[in-house]
N, C-alpha and C positions, 0 to 999 in steps of 0.2 A: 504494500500500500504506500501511496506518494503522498505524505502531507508538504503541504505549504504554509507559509508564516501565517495565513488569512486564517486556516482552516482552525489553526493551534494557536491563536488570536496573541501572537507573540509580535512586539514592534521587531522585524529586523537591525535596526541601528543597535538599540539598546543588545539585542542575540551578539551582536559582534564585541559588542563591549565588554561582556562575560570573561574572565578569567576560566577559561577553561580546563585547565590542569586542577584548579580550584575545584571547579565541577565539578569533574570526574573524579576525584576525592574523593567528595564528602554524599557525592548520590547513590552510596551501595550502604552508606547511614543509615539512607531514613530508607525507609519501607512505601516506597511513592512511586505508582506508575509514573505518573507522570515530568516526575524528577529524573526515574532511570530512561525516560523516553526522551526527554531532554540533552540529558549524556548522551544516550544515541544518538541523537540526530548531531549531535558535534562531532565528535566520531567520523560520521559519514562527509561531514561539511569540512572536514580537516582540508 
């Protein structure tokens, strides 16, 4: 499945602004789809 920024009502600018080694850290923490879907989608945007 292909989401877009629209769909996951994410601003794009602010997604780039993410610290993502930070992310990916601290998202296998919590217990949160949509935390660990967020990690993913960085992952893939690398």
């Amino acid at each position: 499945m292909i989401y877009s920024f629209d769909d996951l009502r994410i601003d794009e600018d602010e997604f780039k602004k993410l610290d993502q080694n930070t992310l990916e850290t601290l998202a296998p923490l919590y217990h949160s789809t949509n935390i660990n879907l967020l990690a993913k989608l960085i992952r893939r945007n690398r």
